[in-house]
Each structure stands twice: as structure tokens, then as C-alpha cells.
N, C-alpha and C positions, 0 to 999 in steps of 0.2 A: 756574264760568267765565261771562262775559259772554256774549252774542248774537255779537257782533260779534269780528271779530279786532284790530281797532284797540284797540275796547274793552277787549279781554281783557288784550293787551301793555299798554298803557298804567296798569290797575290792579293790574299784575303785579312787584309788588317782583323776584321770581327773575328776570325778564328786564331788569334795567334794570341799567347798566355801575353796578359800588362803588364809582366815583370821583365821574362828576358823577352820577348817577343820574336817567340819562335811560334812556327805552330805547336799547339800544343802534346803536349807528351803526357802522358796518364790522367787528366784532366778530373781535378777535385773541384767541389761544388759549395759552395757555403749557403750558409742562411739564407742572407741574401739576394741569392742568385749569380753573384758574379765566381765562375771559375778561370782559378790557376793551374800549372804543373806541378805534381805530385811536391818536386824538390824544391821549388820557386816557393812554394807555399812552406814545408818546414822552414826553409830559409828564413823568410822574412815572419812567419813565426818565432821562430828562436830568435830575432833580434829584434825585437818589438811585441812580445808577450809582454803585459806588464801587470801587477798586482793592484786591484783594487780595492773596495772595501771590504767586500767579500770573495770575491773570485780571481782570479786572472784570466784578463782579456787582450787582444788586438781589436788592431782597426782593418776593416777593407781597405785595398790602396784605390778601387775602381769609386766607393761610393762613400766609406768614411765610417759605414756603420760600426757600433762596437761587435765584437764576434766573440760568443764564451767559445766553451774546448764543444766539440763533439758528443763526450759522454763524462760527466762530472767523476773530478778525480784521478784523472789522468795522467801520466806524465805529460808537461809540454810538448817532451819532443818525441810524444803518439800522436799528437793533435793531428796535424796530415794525416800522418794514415786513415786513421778511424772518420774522416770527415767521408762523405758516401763518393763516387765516381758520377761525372756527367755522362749518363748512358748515353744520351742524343749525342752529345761528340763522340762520344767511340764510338755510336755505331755508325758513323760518318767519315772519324778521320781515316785517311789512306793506308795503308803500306806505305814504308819507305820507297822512291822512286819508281814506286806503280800506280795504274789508273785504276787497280780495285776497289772495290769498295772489302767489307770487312765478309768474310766465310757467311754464308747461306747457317743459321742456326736450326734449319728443320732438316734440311738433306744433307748440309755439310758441303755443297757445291762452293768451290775456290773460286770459282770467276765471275763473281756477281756483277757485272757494271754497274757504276753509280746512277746513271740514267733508269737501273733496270728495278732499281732495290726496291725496298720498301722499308717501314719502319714500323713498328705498332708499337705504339704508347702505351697500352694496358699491360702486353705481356715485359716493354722493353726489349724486343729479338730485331733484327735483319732479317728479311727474306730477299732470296731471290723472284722472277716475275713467276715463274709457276708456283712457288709454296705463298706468297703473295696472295697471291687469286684464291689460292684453297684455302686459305686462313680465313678472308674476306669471307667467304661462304659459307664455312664449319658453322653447323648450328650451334657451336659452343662460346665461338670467337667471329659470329658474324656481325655484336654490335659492338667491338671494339674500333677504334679511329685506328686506322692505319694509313700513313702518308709516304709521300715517295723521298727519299733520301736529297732529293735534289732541292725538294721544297722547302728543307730542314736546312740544306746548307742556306739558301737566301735566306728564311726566316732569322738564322742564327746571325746573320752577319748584320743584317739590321736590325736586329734586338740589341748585341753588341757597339754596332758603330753607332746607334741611338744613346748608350750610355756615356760610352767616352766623349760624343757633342756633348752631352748637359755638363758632365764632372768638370768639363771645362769652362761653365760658366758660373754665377754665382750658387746656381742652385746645388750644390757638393754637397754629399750628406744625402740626396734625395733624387736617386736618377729615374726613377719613375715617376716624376711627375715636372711636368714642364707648364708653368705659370708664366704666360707671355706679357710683356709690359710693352712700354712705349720704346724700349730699346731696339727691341725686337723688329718691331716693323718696319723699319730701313733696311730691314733685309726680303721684305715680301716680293714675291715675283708676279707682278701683276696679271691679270686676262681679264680679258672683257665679257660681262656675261648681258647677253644681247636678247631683250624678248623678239621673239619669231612668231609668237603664236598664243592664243587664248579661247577659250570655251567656256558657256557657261553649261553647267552640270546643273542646270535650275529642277526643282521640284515643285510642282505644281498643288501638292498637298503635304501635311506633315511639319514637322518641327524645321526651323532653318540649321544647315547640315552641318557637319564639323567632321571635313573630308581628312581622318586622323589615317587614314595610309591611301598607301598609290603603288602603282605597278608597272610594269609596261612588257604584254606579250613578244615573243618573238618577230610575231608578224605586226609588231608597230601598234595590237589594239591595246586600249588601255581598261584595268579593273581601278575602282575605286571602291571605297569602304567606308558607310558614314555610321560615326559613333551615335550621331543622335537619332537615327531615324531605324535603324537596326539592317542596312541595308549595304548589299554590293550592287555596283553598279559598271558594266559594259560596254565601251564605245568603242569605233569603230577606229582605224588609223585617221580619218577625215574628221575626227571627235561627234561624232552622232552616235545617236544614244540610242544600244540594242536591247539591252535587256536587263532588268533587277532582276535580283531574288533575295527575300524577307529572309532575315538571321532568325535566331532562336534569343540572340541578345544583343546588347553594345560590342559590333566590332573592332578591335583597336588596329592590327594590322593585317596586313596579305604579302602574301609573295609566291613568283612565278616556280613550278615543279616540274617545268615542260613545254610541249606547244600546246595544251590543252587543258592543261590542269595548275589549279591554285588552291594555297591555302590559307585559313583567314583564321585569326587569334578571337577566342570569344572570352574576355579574362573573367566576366563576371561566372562564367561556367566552368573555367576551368578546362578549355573546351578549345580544340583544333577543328576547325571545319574544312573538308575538302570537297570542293566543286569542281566539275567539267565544265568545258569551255568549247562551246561549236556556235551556234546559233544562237545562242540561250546560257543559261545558268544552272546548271544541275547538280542537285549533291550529288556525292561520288557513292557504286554503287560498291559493295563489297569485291576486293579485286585478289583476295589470296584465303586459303583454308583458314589460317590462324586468328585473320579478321573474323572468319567468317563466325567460329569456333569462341571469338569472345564476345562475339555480339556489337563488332563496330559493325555501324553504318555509316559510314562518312566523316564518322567523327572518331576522333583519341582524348583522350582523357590526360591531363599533367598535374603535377604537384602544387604547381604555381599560379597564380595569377597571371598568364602567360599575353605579353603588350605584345614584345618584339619580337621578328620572325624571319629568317631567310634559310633557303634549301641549300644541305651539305651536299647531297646527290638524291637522284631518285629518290630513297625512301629513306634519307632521313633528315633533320631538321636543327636547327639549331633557335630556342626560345630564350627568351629575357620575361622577367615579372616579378611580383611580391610573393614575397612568404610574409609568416609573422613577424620575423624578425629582419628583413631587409631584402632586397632586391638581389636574386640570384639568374643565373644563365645555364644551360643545362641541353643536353643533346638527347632528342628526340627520335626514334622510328615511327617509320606509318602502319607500324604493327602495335603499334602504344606502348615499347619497351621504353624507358628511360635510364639516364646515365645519374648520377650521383651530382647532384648542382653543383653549381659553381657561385660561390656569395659575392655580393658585388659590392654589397659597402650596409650598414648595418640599422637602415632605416628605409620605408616602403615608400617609395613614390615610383611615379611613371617610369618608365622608361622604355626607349627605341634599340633594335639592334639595327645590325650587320657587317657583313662578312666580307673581307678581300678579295680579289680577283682567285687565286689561287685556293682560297678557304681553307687558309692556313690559322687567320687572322678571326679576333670575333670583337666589336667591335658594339661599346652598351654604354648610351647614354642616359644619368640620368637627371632629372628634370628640373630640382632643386633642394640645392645648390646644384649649378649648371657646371654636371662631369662628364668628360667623358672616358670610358675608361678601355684600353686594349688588352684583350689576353692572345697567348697561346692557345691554340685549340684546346692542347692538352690541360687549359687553366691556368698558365703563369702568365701574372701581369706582366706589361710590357710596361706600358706607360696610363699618364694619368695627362688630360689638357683640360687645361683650363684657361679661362680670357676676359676679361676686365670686359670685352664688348659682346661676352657671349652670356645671354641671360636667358630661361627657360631652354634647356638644349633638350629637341626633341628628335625629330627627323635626321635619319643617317640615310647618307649612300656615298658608291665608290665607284670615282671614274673608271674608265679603263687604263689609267695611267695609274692605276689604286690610288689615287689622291680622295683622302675620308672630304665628304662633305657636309658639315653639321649644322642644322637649323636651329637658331635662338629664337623662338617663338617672342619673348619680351622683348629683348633686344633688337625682334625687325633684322635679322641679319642671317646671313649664312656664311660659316668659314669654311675655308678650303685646307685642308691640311694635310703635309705631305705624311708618307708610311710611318715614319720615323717620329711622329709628332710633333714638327715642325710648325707654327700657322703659315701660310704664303699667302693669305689675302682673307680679308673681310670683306663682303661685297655687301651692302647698307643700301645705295642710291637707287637702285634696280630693283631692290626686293619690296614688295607688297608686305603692307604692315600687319603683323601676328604672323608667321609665314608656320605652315605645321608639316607634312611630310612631303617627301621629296624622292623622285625614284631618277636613273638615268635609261635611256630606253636603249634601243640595240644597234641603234646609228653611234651611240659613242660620247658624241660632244655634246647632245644635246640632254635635258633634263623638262621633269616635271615638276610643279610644285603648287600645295593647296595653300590656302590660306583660312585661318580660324574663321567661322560662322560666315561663308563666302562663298559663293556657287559656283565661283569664278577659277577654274584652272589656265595657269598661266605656264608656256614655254619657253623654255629659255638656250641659247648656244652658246657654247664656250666658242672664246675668238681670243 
């Protein structure tokens, strides 16, 4: 990204309207998701509205879809108007030949930096860094997502520059979802993933394990989590084995909250478990009045069936799992508030998350049929991957390059796949067969990964 936020928009294909392509100017939003400029949009409305059998419609130019009017009945040439405003572009795009960002909405201060802003999705406002922080904190507006402006412009620009790569291939009509074929893979950019290392995680009593999530502390120790024996388990960075502690049920995953603290998905409960991490395994004790006041002890209670699991910040969460009617995703406090789901697709099976470098990104796969699907924090999908060599998709994780890494349990595989939903490699030869969750640890390049009813954790490096 440039210095500057003029700079940045102005070099920025993804923010510039697909018609005249400029940056954009009052920026309208359709159905779909693809927006234009206010006048870019009547325009090519008025000359391409056309009468169907019962309505008049246009087409998207970005995706093809048909698009009715805004509010039935309309004049055509209201249609623009009346379609709603992309708030996340306004509240991003510049001043003419300045590096503001847009007016502070709570103080009214004129000189927000774009590095400094912020964004809340619940209310739609700009803040500046001090009404920012206070927003965060209002007991009114402290479980709303608020993200920093800068994070919005990358998201945006790779959400967008991800559409115009598909609209340019055969899949037009459908820029959310990228269906990789044999074409495709003359373009993958190979690495080599090299095993370094392996442990056995053996059990000396109990059912044989099915290590369905993985972790990796700060300090290089590792948590594991077995579905069949109800059980976390603690090694050391040297893989030596410090300590279990017995679940209350089948844990499906965990993920790191700190240098000290984890938390582990119980779905048959309905049930967040959080542990301390020192010598041992401890449930976590009551650590705020309001816990204290509704009777958690270490545990939160969610709507879902809750599989998949990675930490937004301290204290809050983001979960994937079954409802009755399909597999939703949905944001989490460790005070047991919850946010309004997010539906993932309209039938219950497994599924894995996780979140982008930035946690911007959310990131839910599910099991079968083998999808995996990207939202916005805020809930809008991005994309949809899918892959002829990817079958049972379970296990996510994200390099530091945020390149998604996804496990096909059936297919023996793990694909590497760029922000944008790219594939860049299948890696097949290397992988241990049934392969189930996968974490990256805090060296970077290297990675963890379990394998179905296998005691055996195997290390691996990118090269």
C-alpha cells in the first residue's frame, strides 16, 4: 500500500467503479454486491433496463447477474437513486487531493488519519483513535466489530480484484465461487513441504484417538484435542507429554487466547471450554463480575453446535457449527454474549474454521460436499473453493503470508490457496493418508498436522 490514502485509492484497481474507472464517486451497491457510481449506474441502467415477463431488469457488468429495480414500481430512471450507498466505501474513500480520511462521526474532528480511523459495522460511523477506543468500551457498543480503516481498504481491494480475476474466466455469472479444473494448475506456484519432525501422542489406555484439532502456543508448546477419548492434551516444544485434562464431552477444536490460555469447542454441549496453560491444564477460574454474576465457570454456552474455533482478540471469538437448519458461523464474547449467526449453507455437517492474519477474514469449511467458504467479518461472502482433488475438507489454517491452508481428509491432501481463492498447489505426496487438522506454529513456515485414528503427529516446512 502507498504512504498516503489518496495515493493508495488512486493506485487501487479494486476501488475504482468497472464502468468509467475512476475512483469511485457516491458509490451504490446492488444485490449482488458489486458497486458502481451513482451516475455510471443510472447510465448503464437507462440503456440496458429491459422488460421481462413480468418486471424490468438489467444485468451486473462485474457478474451477469439479473438485477430487479430497488423498490417495485418505480421509475427507471429512480432505480440508482433508491439502490442503498456502500457505507464501507464512504467511509474510506478520501477527500479530493487529501490524505483524510472522512470527519470523526462522534466528535466531528476533521483530521482523522486513515491509519488512525476506525470503522464499526454495526453502527456504520468513522471514528477517530480516541472516540474509537471509547466506542470499543461503551457498555452499549462494546460487542459491536469495529475494524481499522486501513484493514477495509485491503479487504476491499481483494474482495474486488478477486472478482474481476473470475468474471474473466469462464465462470461469469458466478464470481463467488471458483471451481478449479485441470486448467488451472499450470498456473500453481509450487513449494515444497518437507517433514522435519514427528511424535507419537500415544495412549496407553482408552479408545484409539482422532486428534480432530491442534494448536500451537506462543512459546512453541503444543495443545491437542481428542474427539474420541474426551481429552486435551499438552506437550512440550521437544513433543513430550505434560499434561491431560478429561472434557466434559467430544472435543472438536481449540485455539490459542494468549500465552496461557485456550479454548476448546464441546459441540455436543453446546459448550466453550476455557483452560489455563502453566504446568498443567486448568479450567479457567471466573475472571470478570459479569461471568461471575451468570454463573460461568470456565465455560460459555452458544446457540450452535459449535466445531470450529479461532480468537478475534482477548475476549472474543469467532465459532462455526449446526443449527437445525444448516451450518452457521457467528461471533462470540467470553462474557457468553453472542452476535446474530451467520448461515453457511442450508444443511448440518462438520465443519472447520479460521481467520486471516489481520481477522478481517473468516474462513468455514464444510465437510461434505468439500466447501470451503470466505466471509467478511461483517458476513458477506467473498468466495466459495472448491477442487476436483479436494474431498472431506476439514482442517483450516493461515500462513503468515495468509495463504488458507485446507485439509481433504478423503482425498489424502492439503491445498494451499492464495487470499483471493486462488489454488497454488495441492500437496498429495507428503501428506499422511486421512490427514484431519492442521495448525501453523509461531516460527511461520512450519506446520502441524494430525491424522485420522493415528497417534502420530507429523511436522512439516515450507521450502
Amino acid at each position: 500500500m502507498a504512504s498516503g490514502v489518496t495515493q493508495a485509492f488512486s493506485e487501487a484497481q479494486g476501488l475504482r467503479c468497472p464502468i468509467c474507472h475512476h475512483v469511485y464517486t457516491a458509490p451504490k451497491i446492488l444485490p449482488c454486491g458489486h458497486s458502481y457510481c451513482q451516475n455510471c449506474l443510472h447510465k448503464h441502467i437507462m440503456n440496458n433496463a429491459h422488460e421481462g415477463e413480468q418486471k424490468a431488469t438489467f444485468h451486473c457488468l462485474v457478474c451477469g447477474k439479473e438485477t430487479s429495480p430497488p423498490i417495485p414500481d418505480i421509475p427507471v430512471d429512480k432505480w440508482a437513486e433508491y439502490y442503498p450507498f456502500n457505507m464501507v466505501l464512504l467511509s474510506v474513500l478520501p477527500s479530493e487531493k487529501t490524505e483524510m480520511a472522512k470527519i470523526c462521526e462522534s466528535c466531528q474532528y476533521e483530521r482523522v488519519m486513515a491509519t488512525d480511523a476506525s470503522y464499526c459495522t454495526v453502527c456504520k460511523q468513522v471514528f477517530c483513535l480516541t472516540c474509537g477506543k471509547k466506542h470499543r468500551e461503551s457498555n452499549e457498543t462494546r460487542e459491536h466489530v469495529v475494524v481499522g480503516i486501513q484493514d477495509l481498504i485491503n479487504d476491499i481491494e481483494q474482495v474486488v480484484s478477486f472478482s474481476v480475476s473470475v468474471t474473466s474466466t469462464e465462470h461469469v455469472g458466478n464470481e463467488l465461487e471458483f471451481d478449479a479444473t485441470d486448467e488451472t494448475k499450470t498456473n500453481l506456484k509450487d513449494r515444497k513441504l518437507e517433514t522435519i519432525a514427528h511424535f507419537d501422542a500415544n495412549y496407553f489406555h482408552g479408545k484409539a484417538p482422532r486428534y480432530s484439532g491442534i494448536t500451537s502456543l506462543p512459546d512453541e508448546r503444543i495443545i491437542i484435542v481428542d474427539y474420541e477419548n474426551n481429552t486435551c492434551r499438552l506437550y512440550s516444544s521437544s513433543y513430550e507429554h505434560i499434561a491431560d485434562y478429561k472434557l466434559t464431552s467430544s472435543p472438536r477444536a481449540v485455539c490459542v487466547m494468549g500465552a496461557s490460555r485456550v479454548a476448546v469447542t464441546l459441540p455436543w454441549e453446546n459448550k466453550i471450554q476455557f483452560l489455563t496453560v502453566d504446568d498443567s491444564l486448568q479450567p479457567e477460574k471466573n475472571s470478570t463480575k459479569i461471568r461471575q454474576s451468570r454463573g460461568i465457570k470456565g465455560t460459555i454456552k452458544t446457540s450452535i453446535h459449535c466445531d470450529g474455533i479461532a480468537a478475534l482478540s482477548r475476549h472474543k471469538l469467532v465459532v462455526s457449527g449446526t443449527m437445525n437448519d444448516g451450518v452457521y458461523w457467528c461471533v462470540v464474547s467470553t462474557d457468553g454474549y453472542e452476535k446474530s449467526p451467520v448461515q453457511v449453507c442450508d444443511s448440518a455437517w462438520y465443519s472447520c474454521l479460521a481467520l486471516n492474519n489481520r481477522k478481517t477474514r473468516v474462513y468455514v469449511s464444510y465437510y461434505s460436499p468439500s466447501v470451503v467458504y470466505a466471509y467478511r467479518l461483517q458476513g458477506t461472502l467473498i468466495f466459495k473453493y472448491k477442487h476436483q482433488e479436494l474431498d472431506g475438507a476439514s482442517g483450516l489454517a493461515v500462513d503468515r503470508e495468509d495463504n488458507l491452508y485446507v485439509v481433504g481428509e478423503f482425498s489424502h491432501t492439503v491445498h494451499r490457496v492464495s487470499p483471493d481463492g486462488i489454488p497454488l498447489q495441492v500437496f498429495s505426496a507428503q501428506i499422511p493418508k486421512s490427514p484431519c487438522a492442521i495448525c501453523f506454529t509461531s516460527i511461520g513456515d512450519e506446520c502441524l498436522l494430525t491424522r485420522v485414528n493415528e497417534t502420530k503427529v507429523h511436522k512439516f516446512k515450507l521450502k
